[in-house]
N, C-alpha and C positions, 0 to 999 in steps of 0.2 A: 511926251515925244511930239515932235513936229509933223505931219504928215505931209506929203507933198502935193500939190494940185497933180491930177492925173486926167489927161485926155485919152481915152482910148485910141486903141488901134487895131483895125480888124483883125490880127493874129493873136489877142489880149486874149489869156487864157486867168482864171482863178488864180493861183498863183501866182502869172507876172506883174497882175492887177497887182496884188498883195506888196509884191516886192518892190514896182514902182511907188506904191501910193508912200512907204518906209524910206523912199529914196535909197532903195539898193539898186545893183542892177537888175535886170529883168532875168539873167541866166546865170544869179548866183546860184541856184540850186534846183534842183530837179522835187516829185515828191517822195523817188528813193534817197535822196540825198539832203533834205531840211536837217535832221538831227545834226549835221556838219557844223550848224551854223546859229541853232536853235535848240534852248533848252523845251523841253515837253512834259506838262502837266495835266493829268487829267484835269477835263472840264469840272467835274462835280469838288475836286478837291479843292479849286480857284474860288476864296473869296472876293478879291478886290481888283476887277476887272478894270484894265485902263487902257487910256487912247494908246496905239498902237501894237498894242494885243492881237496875234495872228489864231484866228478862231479855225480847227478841223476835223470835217466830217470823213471821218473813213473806218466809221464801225463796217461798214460794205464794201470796203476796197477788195478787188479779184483783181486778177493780172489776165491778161490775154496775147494772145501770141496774135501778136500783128507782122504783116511787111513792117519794115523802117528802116533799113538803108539799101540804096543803090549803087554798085558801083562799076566798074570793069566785069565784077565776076555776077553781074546780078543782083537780083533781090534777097536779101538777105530776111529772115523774122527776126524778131525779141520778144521776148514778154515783157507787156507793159502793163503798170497798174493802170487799173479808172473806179471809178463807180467811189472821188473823193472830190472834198471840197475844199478851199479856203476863201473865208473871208479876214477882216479887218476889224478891230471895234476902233469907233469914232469917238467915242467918251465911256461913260463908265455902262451904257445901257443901250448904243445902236452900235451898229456895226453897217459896213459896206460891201459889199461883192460885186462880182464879175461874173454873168450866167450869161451860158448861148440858148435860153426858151424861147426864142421866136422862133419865127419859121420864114425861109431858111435862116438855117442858123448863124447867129448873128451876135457877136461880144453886146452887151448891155448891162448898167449898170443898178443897184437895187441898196438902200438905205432904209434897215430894219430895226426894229427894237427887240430883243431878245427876248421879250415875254410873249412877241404874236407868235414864236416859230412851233411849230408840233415837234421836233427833233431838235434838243440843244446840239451845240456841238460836240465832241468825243475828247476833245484836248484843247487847252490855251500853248500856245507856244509864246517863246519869248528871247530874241533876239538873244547869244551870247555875250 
């Protein structure tokens, strides 16, 4: 798979990273919504990991009830997941991602090799 050059943009979250760097759109899917569009295997079951492999952590995904829309009638909640991740593998051994750990929080990019991480990821997904 091809990947696309990707420049950030201060609203770049994991995911959109993910979904531009595939040259999809950035709001093909939410992360209630990836199985839509993505088959899902666990991580430990994948032997032959390859460029364009969407890598995700969400053994710790919670939902929390936030605000999220506003309109005539007010603030509305949802419950939304967090506490998940996606990256990207680059070839068959680094991957890329999209993390807000600065301060303030700020999209930045990160280019790893999957042997330094202490938590593999939970699942490969793989484009339909």
């Amino acid at each position: 798979m091809e990947l696309k050059k990707v420049e950030l943009v201060k609203t770049e979250t994991c995911l959109t990273y993910v979904l531009r760097r595939m040259n999809l759109p950035s709001d093909l899917c939410t992360y209630d919504s990836f199985s839509d569009h993505f088959n899902q295997t666990l991580f430990s079951k994948v032997k032959d990991l390859k460029r364009g492999d969407v890598l995700l952590w969400d053994k710790n995904v919670k939902y929390e009830w936030l605000p999220w829309v506003i309109d005539e009638s007010g603030i509305r909640w949802k419950s939304v997941a967090v506490s998940f991740h996606f990256g990207i593998m680059e070839d068959s051994k680094h991957f890329s991602d999209c993390t807000r750990l600065v301060n303030p929080p700020h999209p930045s990019l990160r280019y790893r090799d999957l042997k330094d991480l202490r938590r593999l990821p939970d699942w490969v997904l793989r484009l339909n």
